[in-house]
Structure formats: C-alpha cells, structure tokens
C-alpha positions as CSV (number, residue, x, y, z in Angstrom):
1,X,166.5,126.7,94.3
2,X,163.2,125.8,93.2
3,X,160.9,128.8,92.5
4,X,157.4,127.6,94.7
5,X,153.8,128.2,94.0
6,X,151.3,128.8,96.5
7,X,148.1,127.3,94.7
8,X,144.4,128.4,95.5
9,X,141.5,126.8,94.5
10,X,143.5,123.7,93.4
11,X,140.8,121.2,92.0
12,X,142.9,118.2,90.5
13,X,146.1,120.7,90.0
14,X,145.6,121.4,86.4
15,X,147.4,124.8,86.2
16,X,149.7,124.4,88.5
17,X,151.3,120.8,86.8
18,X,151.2,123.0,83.6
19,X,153.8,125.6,85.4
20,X,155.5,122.9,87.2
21,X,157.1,122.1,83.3
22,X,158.3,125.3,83.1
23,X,160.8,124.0,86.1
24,X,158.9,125.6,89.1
25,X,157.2,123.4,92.1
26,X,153.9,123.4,94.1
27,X,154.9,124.2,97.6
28,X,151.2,124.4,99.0
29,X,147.7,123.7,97.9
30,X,144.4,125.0,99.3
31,X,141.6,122.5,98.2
32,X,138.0,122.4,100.0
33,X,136.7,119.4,97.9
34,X,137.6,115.9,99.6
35,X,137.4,114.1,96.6
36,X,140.0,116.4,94.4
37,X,142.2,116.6,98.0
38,X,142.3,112.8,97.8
39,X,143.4,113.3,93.7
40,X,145.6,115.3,94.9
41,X,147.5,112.8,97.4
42,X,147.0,109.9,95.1
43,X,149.2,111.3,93.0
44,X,151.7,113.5,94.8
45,X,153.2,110.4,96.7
46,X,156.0,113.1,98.6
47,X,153.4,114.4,100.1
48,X,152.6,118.1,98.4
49,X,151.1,120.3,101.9
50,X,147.4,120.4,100.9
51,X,145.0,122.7,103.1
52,X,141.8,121.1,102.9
53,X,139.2,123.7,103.1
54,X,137.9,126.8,102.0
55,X,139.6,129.8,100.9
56,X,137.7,132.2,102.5
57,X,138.3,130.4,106.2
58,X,142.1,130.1,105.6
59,X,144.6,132.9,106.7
60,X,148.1,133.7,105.0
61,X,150.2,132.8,107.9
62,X,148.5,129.3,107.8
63,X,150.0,128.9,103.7
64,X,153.0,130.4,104.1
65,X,153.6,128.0,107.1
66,X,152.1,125.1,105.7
67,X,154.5,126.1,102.3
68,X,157.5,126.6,104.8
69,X,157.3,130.2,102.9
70,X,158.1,133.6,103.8
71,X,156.3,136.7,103.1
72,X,157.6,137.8,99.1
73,X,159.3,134.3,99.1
74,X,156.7,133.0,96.6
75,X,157.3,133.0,92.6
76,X,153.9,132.4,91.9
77,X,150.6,132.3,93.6
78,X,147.6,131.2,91.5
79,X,143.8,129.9,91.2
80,X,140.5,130.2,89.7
81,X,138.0,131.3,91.6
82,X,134.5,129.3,90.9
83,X,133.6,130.3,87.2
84,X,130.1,129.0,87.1
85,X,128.6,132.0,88.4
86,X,130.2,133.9,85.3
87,X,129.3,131.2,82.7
88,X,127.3,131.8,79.7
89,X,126.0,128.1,80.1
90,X,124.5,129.1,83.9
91,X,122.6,131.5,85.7
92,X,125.1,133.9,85.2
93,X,124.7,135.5,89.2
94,X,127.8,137.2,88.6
95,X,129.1,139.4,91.5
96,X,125.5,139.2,93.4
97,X,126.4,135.8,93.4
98,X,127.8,136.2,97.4
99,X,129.5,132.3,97.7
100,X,131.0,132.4,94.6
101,X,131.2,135.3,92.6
102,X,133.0,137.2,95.2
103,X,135.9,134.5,95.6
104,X,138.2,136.7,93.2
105,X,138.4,138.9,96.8
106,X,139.6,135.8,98.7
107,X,142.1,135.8,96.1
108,X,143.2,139.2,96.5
109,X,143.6,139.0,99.9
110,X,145.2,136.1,100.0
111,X,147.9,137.9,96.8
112,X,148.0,141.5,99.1
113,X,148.7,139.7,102.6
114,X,151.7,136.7,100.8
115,X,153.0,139.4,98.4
116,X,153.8,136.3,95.8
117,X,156.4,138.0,92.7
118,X,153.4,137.3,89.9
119,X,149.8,136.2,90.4
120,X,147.9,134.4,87.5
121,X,143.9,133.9,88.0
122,X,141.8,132.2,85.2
123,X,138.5,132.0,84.4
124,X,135.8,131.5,81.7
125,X,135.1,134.1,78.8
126,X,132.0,135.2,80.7
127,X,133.5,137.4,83.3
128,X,134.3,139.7,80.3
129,X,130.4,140.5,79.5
130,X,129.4,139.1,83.2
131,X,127.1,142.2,84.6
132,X,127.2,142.7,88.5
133,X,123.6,142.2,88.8
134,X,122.5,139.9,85.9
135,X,118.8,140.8,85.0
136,X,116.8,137.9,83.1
137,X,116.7,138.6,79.4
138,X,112.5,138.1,80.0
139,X,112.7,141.0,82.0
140,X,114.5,143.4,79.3
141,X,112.8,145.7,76.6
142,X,109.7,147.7,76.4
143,X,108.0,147.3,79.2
144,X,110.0,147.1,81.6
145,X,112.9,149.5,83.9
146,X,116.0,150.8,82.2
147,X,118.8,148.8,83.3
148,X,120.9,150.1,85.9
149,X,124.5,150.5,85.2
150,X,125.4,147.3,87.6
151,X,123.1,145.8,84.9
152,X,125.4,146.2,81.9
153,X,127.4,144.1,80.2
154,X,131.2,144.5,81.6
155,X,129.9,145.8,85.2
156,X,131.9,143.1,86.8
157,X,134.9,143.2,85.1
158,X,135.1,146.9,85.3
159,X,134.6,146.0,89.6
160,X,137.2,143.1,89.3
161,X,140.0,145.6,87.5
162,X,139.3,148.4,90.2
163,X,140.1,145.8,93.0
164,X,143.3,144.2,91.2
165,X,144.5,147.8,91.0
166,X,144.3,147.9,95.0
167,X,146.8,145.2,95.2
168,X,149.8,148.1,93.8
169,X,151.0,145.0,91.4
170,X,151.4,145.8,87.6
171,X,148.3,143.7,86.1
172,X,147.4,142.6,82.2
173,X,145.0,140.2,81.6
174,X,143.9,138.9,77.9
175,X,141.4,136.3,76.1
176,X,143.4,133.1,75.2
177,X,142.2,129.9,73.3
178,X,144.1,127.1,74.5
179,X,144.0,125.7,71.4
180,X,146.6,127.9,70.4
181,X,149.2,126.6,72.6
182,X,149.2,122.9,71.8
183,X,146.4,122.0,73.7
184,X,143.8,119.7,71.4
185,X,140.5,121.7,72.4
186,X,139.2,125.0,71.9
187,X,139.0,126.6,75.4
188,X,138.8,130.1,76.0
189,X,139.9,131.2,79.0
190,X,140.4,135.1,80.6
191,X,144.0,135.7,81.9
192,X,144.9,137.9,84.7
193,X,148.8,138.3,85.6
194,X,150.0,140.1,87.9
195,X,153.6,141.8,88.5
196,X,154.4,142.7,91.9
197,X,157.4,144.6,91.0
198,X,155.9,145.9,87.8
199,X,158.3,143.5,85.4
200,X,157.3,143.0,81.9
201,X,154.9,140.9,81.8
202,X,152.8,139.5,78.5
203,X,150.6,137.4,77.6
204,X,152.3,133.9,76.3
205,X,152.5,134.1,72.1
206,X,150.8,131.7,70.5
207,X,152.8,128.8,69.5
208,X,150.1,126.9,67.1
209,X,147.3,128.3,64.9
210,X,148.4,126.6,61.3
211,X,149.2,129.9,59.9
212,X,152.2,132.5,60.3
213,X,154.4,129.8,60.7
214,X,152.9,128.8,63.6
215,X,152.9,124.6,64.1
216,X,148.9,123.5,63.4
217,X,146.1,122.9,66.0
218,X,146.7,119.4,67.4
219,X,143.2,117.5,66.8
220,X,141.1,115.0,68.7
221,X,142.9,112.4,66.4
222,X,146.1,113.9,67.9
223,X,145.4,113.4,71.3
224,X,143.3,110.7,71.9
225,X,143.0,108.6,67.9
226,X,145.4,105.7,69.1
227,X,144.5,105.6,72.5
228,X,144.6,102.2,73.7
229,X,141.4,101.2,76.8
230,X,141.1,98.5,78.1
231,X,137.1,99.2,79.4
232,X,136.8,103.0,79.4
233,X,134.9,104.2,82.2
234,X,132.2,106.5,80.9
235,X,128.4,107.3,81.8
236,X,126.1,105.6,78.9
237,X,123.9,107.8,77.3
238,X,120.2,107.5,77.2
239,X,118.2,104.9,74.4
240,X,116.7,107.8,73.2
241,X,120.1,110.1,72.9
242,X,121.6,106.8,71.3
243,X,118.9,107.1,68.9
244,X,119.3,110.4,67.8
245,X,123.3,109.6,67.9
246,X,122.8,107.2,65.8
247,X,121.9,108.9,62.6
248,X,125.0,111.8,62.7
249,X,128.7,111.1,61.5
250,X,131.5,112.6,63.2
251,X,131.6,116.5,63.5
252,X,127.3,116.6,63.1
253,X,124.7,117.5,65.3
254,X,120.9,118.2,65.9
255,X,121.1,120.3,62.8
256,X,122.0,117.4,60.7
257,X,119.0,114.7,62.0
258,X,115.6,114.9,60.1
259,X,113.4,118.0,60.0
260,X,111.1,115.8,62.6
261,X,113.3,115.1,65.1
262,X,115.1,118.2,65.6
263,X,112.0,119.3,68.0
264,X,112.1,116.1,69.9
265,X,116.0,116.4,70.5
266,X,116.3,119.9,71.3
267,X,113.0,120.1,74.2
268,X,112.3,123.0,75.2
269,X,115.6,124.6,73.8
270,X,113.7,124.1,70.4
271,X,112.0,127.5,70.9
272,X,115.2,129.4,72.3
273,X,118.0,130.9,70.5
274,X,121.6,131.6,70.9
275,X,124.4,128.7,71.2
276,X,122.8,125.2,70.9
277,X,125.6,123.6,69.1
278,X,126.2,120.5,71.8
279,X,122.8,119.0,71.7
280,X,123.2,115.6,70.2
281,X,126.9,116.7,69.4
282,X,129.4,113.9,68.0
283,X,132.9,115.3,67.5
284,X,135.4,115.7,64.6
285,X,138.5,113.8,64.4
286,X,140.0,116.6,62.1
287,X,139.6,119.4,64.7
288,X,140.8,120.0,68.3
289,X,137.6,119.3,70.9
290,X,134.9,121.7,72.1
291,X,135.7,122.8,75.6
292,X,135.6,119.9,78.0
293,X,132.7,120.7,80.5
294,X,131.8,119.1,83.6
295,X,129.3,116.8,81.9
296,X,129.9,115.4,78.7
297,X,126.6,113.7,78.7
298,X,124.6,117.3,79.5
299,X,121.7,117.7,77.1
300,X,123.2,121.0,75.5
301,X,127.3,119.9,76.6
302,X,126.6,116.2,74.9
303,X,130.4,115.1,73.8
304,X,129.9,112.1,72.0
305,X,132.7,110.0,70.7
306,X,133.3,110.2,66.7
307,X,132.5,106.9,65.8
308,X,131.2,104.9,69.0
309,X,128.1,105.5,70.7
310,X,129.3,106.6,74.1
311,X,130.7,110.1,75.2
312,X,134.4,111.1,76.1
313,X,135.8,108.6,78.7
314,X,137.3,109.7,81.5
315,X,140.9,108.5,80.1
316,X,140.4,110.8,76.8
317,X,139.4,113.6,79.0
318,X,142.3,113.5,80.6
319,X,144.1,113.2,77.6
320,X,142.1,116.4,76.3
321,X,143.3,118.5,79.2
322,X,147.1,117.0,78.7
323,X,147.0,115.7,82.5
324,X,150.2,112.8,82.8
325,X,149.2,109.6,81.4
326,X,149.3,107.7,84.8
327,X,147.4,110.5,87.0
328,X,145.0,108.9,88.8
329,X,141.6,110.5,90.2
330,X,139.5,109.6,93.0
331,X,136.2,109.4,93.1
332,X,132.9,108.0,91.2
333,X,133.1,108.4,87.5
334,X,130.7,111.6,87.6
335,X,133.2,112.9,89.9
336,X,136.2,112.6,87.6
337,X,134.3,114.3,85.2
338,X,133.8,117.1,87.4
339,X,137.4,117.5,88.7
340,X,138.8,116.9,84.6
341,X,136.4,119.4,83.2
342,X,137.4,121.9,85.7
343,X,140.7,121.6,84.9
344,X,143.0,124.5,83.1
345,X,145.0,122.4,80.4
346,X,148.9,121.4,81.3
347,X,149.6,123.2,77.9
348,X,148.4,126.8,79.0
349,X,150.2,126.4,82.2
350,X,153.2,126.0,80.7
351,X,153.3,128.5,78.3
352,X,152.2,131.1,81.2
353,X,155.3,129.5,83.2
354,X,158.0,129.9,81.0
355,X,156.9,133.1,80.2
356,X,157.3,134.4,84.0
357,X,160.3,132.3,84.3
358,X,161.9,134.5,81.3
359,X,160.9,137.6,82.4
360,X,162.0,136.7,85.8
361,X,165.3,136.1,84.5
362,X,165.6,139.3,82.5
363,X,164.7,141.7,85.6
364,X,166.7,139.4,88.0
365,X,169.4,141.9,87.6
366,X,168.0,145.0,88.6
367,X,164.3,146.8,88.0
368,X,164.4,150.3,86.2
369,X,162.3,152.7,87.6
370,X,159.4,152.4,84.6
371,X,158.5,149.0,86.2
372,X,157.6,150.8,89.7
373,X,155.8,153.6,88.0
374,X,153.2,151.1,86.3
375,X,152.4,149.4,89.6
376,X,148.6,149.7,90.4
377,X,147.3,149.5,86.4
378,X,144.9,147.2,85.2
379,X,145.8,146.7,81.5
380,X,144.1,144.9,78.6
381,X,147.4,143.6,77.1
382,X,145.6,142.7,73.9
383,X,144.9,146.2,71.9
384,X,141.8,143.9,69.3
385,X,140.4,143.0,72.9
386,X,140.4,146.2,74.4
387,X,138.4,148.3,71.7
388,X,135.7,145.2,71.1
389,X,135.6,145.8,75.3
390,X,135.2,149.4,74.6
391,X,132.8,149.2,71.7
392,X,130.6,146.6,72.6
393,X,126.5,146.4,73.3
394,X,125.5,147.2,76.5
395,X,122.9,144.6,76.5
396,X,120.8,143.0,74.6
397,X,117.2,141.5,74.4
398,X,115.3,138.4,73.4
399,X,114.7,138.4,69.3
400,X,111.4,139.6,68.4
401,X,108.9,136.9,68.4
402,X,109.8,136.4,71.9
403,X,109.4,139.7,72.8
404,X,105.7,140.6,74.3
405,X,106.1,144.0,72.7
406,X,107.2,143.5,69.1
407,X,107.7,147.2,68.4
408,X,111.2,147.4,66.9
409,X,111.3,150.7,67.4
410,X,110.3,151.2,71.2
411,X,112.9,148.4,71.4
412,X,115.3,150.8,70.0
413,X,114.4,153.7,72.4
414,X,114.5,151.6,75.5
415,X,118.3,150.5,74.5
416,X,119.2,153.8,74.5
417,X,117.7,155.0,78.2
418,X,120.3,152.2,79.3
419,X,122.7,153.8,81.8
C-alpha cells in the first residue's frame, strides 16, 4: 500500500513530485491560488483531491476526508508556509507579519490535529536570522532605542522551535543547498522534519559536492545546454538592460561594465551595500544557477541567459527546478514564473523521501523506548550550524558613512546595551 501525503501549501507540487520518486503518493492537496490549482489538474489527469483555498480556513476532518485518510494514517504531511516575509530580498516582516508570517501555526495545527508519521516544512535561509519584529537598519545605532529582544537576530526561529516542540513529535531541522543533491542551482533552503514517534530521523547526506567522492555539481550546461525550444516563452528585457547585457560574457555582472555605467545600472542600489550580485547578471555555463526567484527579469534577481540576450525561459526554469519534462503550467508567462520560482526542486524531495522511507523501514519493526523519550525536542541536526546559531551577531548596523552618527565607538556601546 502506497504510503500518502497530505500536502499544504502546494503551489505547482514541487516537493511533493520530489517525494513521490521515492515511491510515496499525494493523496490530498490544499492550494488557495487558482492558477497553480489549475497546474495542478493539468497535470494530474486521475484527478489528485485538491482543496482550493486557504490553509487557515480549512479544518483537518475536511483533508483527511477529502484524502479518504484516517487520523495517523498519513506518511507524510508537508508545505511551506509563505517565505517572503522571512526573505533577505523583502521587507523581512517576519512573525509581525500577521497573513503570512504566522502560517507555520496553520501548519502545526493542521500536523497536531492529522497526527501525519513525519512532517517536513521548508523555507528560505532567512527564517534562521529572521527577528520577530524586524526594525529598519535606518533606525539602528546611536541614536536611537536599544533593540528589544523580539528585535534580535534568531527571535523567530527561537519562537518557531518552541511551538514545533508543542507538537510532542521528535524535530531536527538543518541548512541544505540543493545543489548538493543533484539539483543544478544553488538554493538554500531551511529543513524542518519531524518524527511523530521519535524515529531516527536525519537530514539527507549529500550526494554531490565534487569532493569526498561525492559525484560533481551538475551545471546550467547540465541541465538546460542542449535544450531544444521551439519559441521559448520568456519576458524581454528592457533596451536599456539589453544594453548593459550586452557588454558582459557569461558568469559577469554590473561589476564587470565600465566604471561609468555601474551607477546608471545599479540606481539607487548604487549607494547601498550588502548582496547586489544579480543586477545585470548573465549566468555561467560551468556552474549550477543562482537560486531561481519569482522574477528572473527583477532589477537585483536579473537571470539572464549565458549567451542570448533574454532571461531564463520558462522551459529552462523548469528544467532548473527538475519539474518532468512535459508538466504543463497554467497561466500568463509572469505567472509561470511565479509558480516555478516558488517551487522546492524534485531533487531535494527525493532525497528527503527516501530518507523517511528508510528510516520508516528500519523502525517498522518495533520502536525502542529512546525514540519516545526524545519526543517534544527541537534539534539543530547539523553540529557547524548550531554553534554559528549560537555564536552569531545580534544585529547589525548600516556601515559608517551611512550612519548619521559616525562615532565608531558609540556604535560599539550601543551594540552592547542590545538585549
């Protein structure tokens, strides 16, 4: 017998097609976007139960019976809640973020009331750092308050572990790249699995890196060198982008056009700091791809094509995140984009799933009682993780010259009055 998922938050069923290779099978979606519903059903012709709405306004008893499931009869229940609100690249709302942010306790409640044998939920590297009330770098330093300690970096996951421990299910969670299991982009991603019954859960070894014998990264040449488009469907970049574009070879960016352009290209950004690496980016054939994001033609997320003028097409994208070479997605070209770049790839799906499916098979036989004992942790299962978590900043402030008091040392003191 098939061992069924109950999938939250489904989007265009990245994860979950990932798992599905590791011989288990979606037995119920819960999508609220009509566009990624209608993915969904254009390519799940014997017709996968999809609940089209939104977590939050959807009980247990309606997925279990829409899943023809029982309470404990699920293998696996996953999902991701919105990320954006965690992102480095956004406003970074965090927890105080009440539509979003708090979806992770949809989540839970939906894991405490199904009782599913694992959980996994994803999101993006900021939740690690995430604060639960993010305060505008402008409004740090001299000056101004001491943060508070919702203010500090790791405020939100610190809230997040507390309320996974609530659930009584054994929980580790890690920092993968995506990269490292086949997949030909670097994506980080936060893992959190979770063990009803305590079993021995781990977070999938890497299979690729290029070194300790591991197989090599696979590249964009890998993946998407001898594709073969008719017309690929793509947004066109600006005249002006095209002529910035037109001066870089593959792997360059804004760095490598003229002294006198550089201002032009970057705007406002110019003046900032911090990560600036995809304005005017063209990628490298000899690497795997930046993380997809939702907009390949973004200003600071540009993902232009190594040799033509034009960024990612929606085919290579979904080549990039390993989707099945005939799936089909609905909607306007923007919109594929959108469902694509939220996507978890196939590749860390699958490594997650055979890894539950061996433990699974391991413990089928009996649980010793050091599984029950560990129900109700919230581990770090990477050990380099855990003290850069323990030992890290607890803020920190805009460099110097943008600073309106330039005083390194009453810079100093005020970092150390945080709480």
């Amino acid at each position: 017998m098939a061992k069924k998922i109950i999938s939250l938050f489904s989007g265009a069923l990245g994860l979950d097609l990932g798992l599905e290779k590791a011989a288990l099978k979606i037995a119920v979606a819960v999508e609220k976007n009509a566009i990624a519903v209608e993915t969904i059903k254009l390519n799940r012709k014997e017709k996968l139960p999809v609940i089209q709405s939104r977590v939050e306004d959807v009980s247990a008893t309606e997925i279990l019976k829409k899943g023809r499931l029982k309470k404990k009869e699920a293998f696996v229940l996953t999902g991701g809640p919105c990320c954006q609100t965690f992102s480095t690249a956004g406003k970074r709302k965090s927890l105080s973020d009440t539509s979003r942010g708090l979806l992770f306790r949809e989540f839970k409640r939906i894991v405490l009331e199904t009782q599913p044998r694992f959980f996994v939920m994803e999101n993006v590297k900021g939740m690690l750092s995430a604060a639960v009330r993010h305060r505008p770098l402008n409004q740090r330093g001299p000056g101004f308050p001491p943060l508070e300690k919702d203010e500090l970096y790791g405020s939100a996951l610190k809230v997040i572990c507390d309320e996974l421990a609530q659930l009584n299910y054994y929980v580790i969670f890690g920092l993968v790249n995506c990269a490292d299991y086949g997949v030909p982009q670097k994506r980080h991603r936060v893992i959190f699995i979770g063990s009803r019954d305590g079993e021995d859960i781990v977070i999938p070894d890497a299979t690729h890196s290029g070194s300790n014998g591991k197989r090599p990264w696979r590249t964009l040449r890998d993946s998407i060198g001898k594709l073969k488009q008719g017309r690929p469907r793509f947004i066109a970049f600006s005249k002006q982008e095209i002529g910035f574009l037109k001066r870089l070879d593959a792997g360059q960016n804004w760095v490598d056009l003229p002294i006198r352009l550089q201002q032009k290209a970057l705007g406002a950004a110019y003046d900032s700091w911090g990560g600036r690496s995809g304005f005017c980016r063209r990628l490298n054939w000899n690497e795997p791809s930046p993380t997809l994001t939702t907009d390949p033609c973004g200003r600071a997320t540009m993902l232009c094509h190594p040799t033509r003028l034009r960024p990612l097409s929606v085919r290579e994208y979904s080549e990039l995140q390993e989707f099945p070479s005939g799936w089909r997605f609905a909607g306007s070209v923007p919109q594929k984009y959108i469902q694509i770049g939220n996507a978890v790839p196939i590749g860390l799906g699958r490594a997650i799933g055979k890894m539950l499916v061996s433990v699974a098979s391991d413990t089928d036989v009996g649980l010793r009682p050091k599984h029950w004992k560990r129900r109700g942790s919230v581990i770090c299962a990477d050990p380099v993780l855990a003290m850069r978590l323990k030992k890290r900043r607890k803020t920190k402030l805009n460099p110097p010259r943008m600073r309106k008091n330039k005083d390194r040392n009453a810079a100093r003191r005020w970092l150390q009055q945080a709480a």
